[in-house]
N, C-alpha and C positions, 0 to 999 in steps of 0.2 A: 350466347354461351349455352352450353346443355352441359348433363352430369354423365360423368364418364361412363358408367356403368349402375346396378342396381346398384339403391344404398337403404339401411335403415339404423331407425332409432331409435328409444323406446324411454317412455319416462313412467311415472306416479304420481298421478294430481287426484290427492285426497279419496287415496285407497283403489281409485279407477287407474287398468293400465292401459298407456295407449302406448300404440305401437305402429311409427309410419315407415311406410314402403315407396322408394321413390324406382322410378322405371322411364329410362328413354324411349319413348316413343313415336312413330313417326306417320300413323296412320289409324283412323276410329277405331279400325277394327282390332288392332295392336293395344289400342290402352281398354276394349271392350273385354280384348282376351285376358289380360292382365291382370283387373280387374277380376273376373268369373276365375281364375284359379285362384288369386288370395281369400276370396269367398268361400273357396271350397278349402282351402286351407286352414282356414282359420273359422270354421264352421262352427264351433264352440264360442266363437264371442258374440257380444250383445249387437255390435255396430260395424261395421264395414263401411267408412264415409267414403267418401273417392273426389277427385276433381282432378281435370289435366288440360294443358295447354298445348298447344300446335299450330306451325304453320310460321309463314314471314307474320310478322309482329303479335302474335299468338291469336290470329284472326279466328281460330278453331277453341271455343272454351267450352267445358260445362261441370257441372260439380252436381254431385248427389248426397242429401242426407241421410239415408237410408237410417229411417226411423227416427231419426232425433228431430226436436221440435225444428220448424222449417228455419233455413238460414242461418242455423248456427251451430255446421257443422260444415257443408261442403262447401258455401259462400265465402268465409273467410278462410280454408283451404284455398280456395281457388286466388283471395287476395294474396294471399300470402306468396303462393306460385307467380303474379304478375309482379308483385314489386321486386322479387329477386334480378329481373332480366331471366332469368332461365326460358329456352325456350324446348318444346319437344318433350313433356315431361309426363308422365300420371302420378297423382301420388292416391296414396290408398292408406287411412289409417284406422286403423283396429281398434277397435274398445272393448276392454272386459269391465262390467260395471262393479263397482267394489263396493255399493252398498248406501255409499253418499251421493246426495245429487248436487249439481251442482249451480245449478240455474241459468239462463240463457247467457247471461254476459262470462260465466264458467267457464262455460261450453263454448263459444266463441272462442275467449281467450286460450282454452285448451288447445283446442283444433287448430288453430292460426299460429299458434305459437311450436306446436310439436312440429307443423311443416314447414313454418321458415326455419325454426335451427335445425332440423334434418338437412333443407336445403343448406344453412350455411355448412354445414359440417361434411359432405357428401364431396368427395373429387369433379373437377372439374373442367371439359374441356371447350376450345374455342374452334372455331373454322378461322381459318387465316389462309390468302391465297399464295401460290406458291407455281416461282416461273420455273418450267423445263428449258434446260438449255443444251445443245451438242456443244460440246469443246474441244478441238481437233491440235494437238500440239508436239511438236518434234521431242524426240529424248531427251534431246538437249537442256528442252525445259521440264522435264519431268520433276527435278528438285527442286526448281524455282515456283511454280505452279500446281502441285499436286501436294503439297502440305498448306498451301492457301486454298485451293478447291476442298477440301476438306473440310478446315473451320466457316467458310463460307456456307455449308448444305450438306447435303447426304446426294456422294457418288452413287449413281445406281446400275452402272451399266459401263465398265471398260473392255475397248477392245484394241489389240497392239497389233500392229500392222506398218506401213512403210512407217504412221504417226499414231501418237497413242489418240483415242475418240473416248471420253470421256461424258455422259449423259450425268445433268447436275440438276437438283433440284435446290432451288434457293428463295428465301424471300426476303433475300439484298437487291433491292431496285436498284443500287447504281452497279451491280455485278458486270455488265458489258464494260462498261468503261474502266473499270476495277481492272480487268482480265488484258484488256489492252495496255493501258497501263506500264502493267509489270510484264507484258511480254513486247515492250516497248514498240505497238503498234502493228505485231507480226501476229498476233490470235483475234479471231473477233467470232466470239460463241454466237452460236446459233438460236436465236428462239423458237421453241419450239410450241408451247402453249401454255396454256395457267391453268392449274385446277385446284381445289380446295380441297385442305384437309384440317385432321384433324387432330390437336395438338394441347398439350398437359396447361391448363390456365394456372398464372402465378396462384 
């Protein structure tokens, strides 16, 4: 699962504000750039932590605590990022210091806490694979077939000709036999390939 798009969120723990930035990511140098513009953004705060994930089972990690005592700031950032499942991620969060300090176990629970619930609260999407198919069918069946090709997938491609050819995107595994079926064994779609996309998580 990754987050759809940028997300942020911002709290107040004990006069200090933080403020996290989460960013889909898909490459070092994508969460390095990320990173160097919230920096220059946000140039007036005390801290800039960062940590980000990437890669098939987040094999790509690292977390910075830029300034703050070691480990308890981008460390539990970074945990906070692995136990979601999210993958492909940076987050980046902000501190303006408000005066109180808060001591290392604070600061842990600050920083770990602002980026799991940023993550829980953030949109989110999954890759799910999804079969192409040709579907080549007489007018005849146009009524019969064309309001079930429909709720089945997203038509992407009709062309009307001797037979209507219908290009279907579905990720109904029994769809071939579904289509047979109801065109009582006179259509048999075509496969055509699988590719992954990407789609709004409940």
């Amino acid at each position: 699962m990754q987050i759809k798009e940028e997300y942020q969120q911002e709290t107040i723990i004990r006069k200090s504000r933080f403020l996290c930035i989460l960013r889909p990511v898909h490459t070092e140098e994508e969460a390095r750039a990320f990173i160097h513009e919230v920096q220059k953004e946000y140039h007036d705060a005390t801290h800039v932590c960062t940590a980000w994930v990437m890669g098939e089972n987040n094999q790509l990690q690292r977390s910075n605590d830029h300034g703050e005592p070691a480990g308890t700031a981008g460390v539990p950032m970074l945990e906070a990022l692995k136990k979601s499942g999210i993958q492909d991620v940076c987050a980046c969060v902000v501190r303006w210091f408000g005066g109180i300090k808060l001591g290392a176990g604070g600061l842990i629970r600050a920083y770990g806490g602002i980026t799991a619930d940023t993550i829980a609260s953030a949109p989110k999407v999954m890759e799910v694979p999804v079969d192409v198919y040709e579907v080549r069918y007489p007018y005849a069946m146009q009524g019969t077939l064309e309001t079930w090709l429909r709720q089945q997938g997203t038509i992407k491609d009709t062309l009307y000709d001797e037979d209507i050819t219908v290009l279907v995107e579905t990720e109904n595994k029994t769809f071939p036999e579904k289509v047979k079926d109801l065109s009582r064994g006179t259509v048999t779609p075509k496969y055509l390939r699988t590719m992954m996309v990407f789609k709004d998580a409940e």
